[in-house]
N, C-alpha and C positions, 0 to 999 in steps of 0.2 A: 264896747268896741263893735262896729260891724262889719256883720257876720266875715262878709270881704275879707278884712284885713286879721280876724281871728283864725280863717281858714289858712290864707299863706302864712300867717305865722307860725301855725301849730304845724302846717305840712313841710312847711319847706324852711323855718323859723329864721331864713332872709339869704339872700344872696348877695356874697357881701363886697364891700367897696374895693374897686379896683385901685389899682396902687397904694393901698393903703397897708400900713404892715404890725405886727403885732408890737403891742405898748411894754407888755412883761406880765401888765394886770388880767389874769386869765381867768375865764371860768372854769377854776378847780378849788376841789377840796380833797383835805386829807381826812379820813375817817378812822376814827380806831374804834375796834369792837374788843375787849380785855385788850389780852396783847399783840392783836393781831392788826395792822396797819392797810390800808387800803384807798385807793384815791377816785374821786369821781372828775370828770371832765365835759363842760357845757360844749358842743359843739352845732355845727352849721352844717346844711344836708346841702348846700351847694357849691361851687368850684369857684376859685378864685388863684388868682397867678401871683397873688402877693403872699397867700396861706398854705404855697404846696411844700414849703421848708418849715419845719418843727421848729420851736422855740429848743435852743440847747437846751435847757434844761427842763422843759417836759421831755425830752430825748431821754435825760436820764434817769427822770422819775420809771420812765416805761424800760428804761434797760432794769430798773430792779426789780419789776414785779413777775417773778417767776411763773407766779399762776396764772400768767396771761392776761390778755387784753379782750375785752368783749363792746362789742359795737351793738346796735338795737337788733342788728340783724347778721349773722356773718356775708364782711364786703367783697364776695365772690362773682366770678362770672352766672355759676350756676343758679345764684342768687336772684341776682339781676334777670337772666333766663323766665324763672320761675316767676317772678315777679310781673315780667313783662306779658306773662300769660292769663295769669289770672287779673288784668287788668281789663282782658276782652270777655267779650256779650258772648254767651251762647247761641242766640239765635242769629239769622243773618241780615237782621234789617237796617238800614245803615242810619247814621247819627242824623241826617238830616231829616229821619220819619219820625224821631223821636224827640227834638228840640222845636219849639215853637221856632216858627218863620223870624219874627224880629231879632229874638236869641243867636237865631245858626246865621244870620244877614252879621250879626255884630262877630259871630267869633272867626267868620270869614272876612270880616274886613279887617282887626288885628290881624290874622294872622298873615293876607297881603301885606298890612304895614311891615310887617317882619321881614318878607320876602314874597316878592312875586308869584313865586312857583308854590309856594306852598297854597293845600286846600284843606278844609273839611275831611274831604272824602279822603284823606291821606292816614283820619285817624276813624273810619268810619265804624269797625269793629270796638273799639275802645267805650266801656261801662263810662255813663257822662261824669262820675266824681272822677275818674281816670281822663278824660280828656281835661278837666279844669285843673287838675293838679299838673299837665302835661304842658298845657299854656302856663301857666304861673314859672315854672323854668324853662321857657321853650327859648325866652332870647337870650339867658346864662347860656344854655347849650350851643346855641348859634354861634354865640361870640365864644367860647371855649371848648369847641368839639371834644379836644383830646386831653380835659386836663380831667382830673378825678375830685370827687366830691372830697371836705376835709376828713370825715370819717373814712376812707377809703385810704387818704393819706396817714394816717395812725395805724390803721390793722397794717397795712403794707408795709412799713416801720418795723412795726412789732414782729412779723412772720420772717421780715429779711434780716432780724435783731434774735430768732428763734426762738422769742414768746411765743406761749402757748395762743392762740386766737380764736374766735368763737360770736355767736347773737347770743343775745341774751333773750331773745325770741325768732319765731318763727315767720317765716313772711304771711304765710298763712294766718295766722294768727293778726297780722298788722293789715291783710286786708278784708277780714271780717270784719274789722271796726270799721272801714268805710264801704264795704257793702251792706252795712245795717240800715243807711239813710233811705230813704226811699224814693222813689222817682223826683215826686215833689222837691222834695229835700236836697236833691242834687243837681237838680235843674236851678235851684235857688243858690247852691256854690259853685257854678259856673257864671250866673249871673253877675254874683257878689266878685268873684275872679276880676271879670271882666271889665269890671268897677273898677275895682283896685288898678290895674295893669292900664288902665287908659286914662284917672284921674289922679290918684294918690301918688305920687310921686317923693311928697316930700315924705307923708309913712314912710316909702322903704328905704328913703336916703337917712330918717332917725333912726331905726331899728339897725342900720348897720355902724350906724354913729356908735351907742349906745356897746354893741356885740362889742366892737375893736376898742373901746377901751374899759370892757369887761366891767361894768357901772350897775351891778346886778339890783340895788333898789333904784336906778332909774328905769332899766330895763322893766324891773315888775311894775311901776308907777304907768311910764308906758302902754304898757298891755291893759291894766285895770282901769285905767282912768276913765275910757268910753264905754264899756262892755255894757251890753243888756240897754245900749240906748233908744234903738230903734225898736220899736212893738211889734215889725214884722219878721225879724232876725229872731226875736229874745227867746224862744222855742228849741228853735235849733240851735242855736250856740250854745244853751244849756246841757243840750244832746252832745255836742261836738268834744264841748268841755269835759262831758263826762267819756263818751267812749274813746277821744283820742288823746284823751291827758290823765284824768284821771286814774280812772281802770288800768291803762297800761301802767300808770307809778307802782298802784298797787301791784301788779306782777313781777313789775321791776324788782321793787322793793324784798319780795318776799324770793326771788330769784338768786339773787343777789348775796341775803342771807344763807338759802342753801349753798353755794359755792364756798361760804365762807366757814360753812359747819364740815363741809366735806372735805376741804383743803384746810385745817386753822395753823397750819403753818405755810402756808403761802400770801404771798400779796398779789393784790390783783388792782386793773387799772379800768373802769369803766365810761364810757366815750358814749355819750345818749346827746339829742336835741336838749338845747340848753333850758327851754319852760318844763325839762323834766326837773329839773332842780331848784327852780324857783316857786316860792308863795305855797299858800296853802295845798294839804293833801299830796305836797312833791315827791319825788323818792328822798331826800331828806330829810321832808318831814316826818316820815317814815322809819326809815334808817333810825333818827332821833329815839322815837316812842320805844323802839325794840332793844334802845339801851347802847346806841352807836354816840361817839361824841365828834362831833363833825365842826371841823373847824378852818373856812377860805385860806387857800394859801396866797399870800399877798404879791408875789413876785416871784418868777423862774428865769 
């Protein structure tokens, strides 16, 4: 896959089709560990007007699970706040000293194709893996200001349902893994962005094909079939792979376990980006080795 389309995949894992609406075929699984029951849920970090109403009966999978609902990260304002802070530069030198001239020409001409008024210097404080991940949803947010991301609509659910709610990580934590790239390295996923958002088109119209009718080996056939194509991508998407999928499974995974040793009479409902659950080293694959029996549920 390149780099491009590995990046919005993993970040933002698609923005998905307008008017389109849920088939029944979801990405969830039910897990049981002895006797104790618990459900995973693939979801999508971006807003959609056809995905702000729960499928009835994921509604009532999350009315059962006492021991709450946990998202990658708790979907709070404070959250969000925090987030939006550690997203900016220390120092005060603005994005256009820091991107090569052709690069900051191209993400100023996207971002007039958006809107007129918008500039550069609008996100000039912003660490450059922060502005590309900023453009990769920036026309979702244009065209849905005020709608909330799906994960946001699940914990909201659950809290106004008076499930217990919670991350299953820290934001801190979720942006170490992309303050680990380095200059180089992020200049190269803004480039790759940039690619994507002005050529690839038909990518994100499959990826959201694919999501809505919940097709999880097509989805991972998908993702695998180009990866490591290009020789100047295949460095860092090894990097990418590992610090923002992998290693996070792993903490998922073991996360996840303790809630289950500390609660083992509770159920719980857990809401992660959906290539956390798929293919190799996933948190179910995981979940699996530790003696979990995990098994799609086919219809809600």
């Amino acid at each position: 896959m390149r780099f491009h389309r590995l990046f919005l995949l993993l970040i933002l894992c698609s923005a998905l089709l307008s008017g389109a609406q849920w088939n029944g075929h979801l990405f969830l699984w039910k897990v049981q560990k002895g006797t104790q029951t618990f459900y995973l849920f693939g979801t999508m970090h971006l807003a959609d007007p056809a995905l702000q109403e729960l499928p009835w009966g994921l509604k009532k999978i999350i009315d059962r699970c006492d021991g709450g609902v946990y998202t990658e990260v708790p979907m709070t304002q404070a959250t969000r706040m925090k987030s939006a802070a550690l997203m900016l530069r220390s120092d005060r030198r603005p994005l256009k000293a820091l991107l090569p001239e052709p690069l900051y020409r191209r993400a100023q001409a996207y971002l007039e194709q958006l809107d007129p008024r918008l500039s550069v210097a609008r996100y000039e404080r912003m660490k450059i893996w922060a502005f590309a991940t900023t453009l990769a949803s920036l026309e979702n947010q244009l065209k849905y200001p005020m709608l909330p991301a799906l994960d946001t609509v699940i914990y909201r659910y659950a809290k106004n349902r008076h499930r217990p709610v919670g991350g299953i990580e820290t934001v801190e934590e979720q942006i170490a893994a992309l303050d680990s790239f380095t200059r180089r390295e992020q200049l190269l996923m803004l480039e790759g962005t940039l690619d994507s958002l002005e050529k690839e088109k038909q990518f994100a119209l499959e990826r959201k094909r694919l999501y809505l009718r919940g097709d999880a080996p097509q989805m991972l056939s998908f993702i695998r079939r180009t990866m490591y194509a290009v020789p100047r991508y295949r460095s860092i998407e090894k990097k990418f792979m590992k610090r923002l999928l992998f290693d996070r499974n792993g903490r998922m995974a073991e996360r996840v376990l303790a809630l289950l040793q500390e609660h083992p009479k509770r159920r719980f409902f857990f809401a992660f980006g959906v290539m956390h659950f798929l293919g190799e080293k996933s948190v179910i694959e995981k979940l699996k080795h530790a003696g979990c029996r995990v098994t799609r549920v086919p219809h809600v």
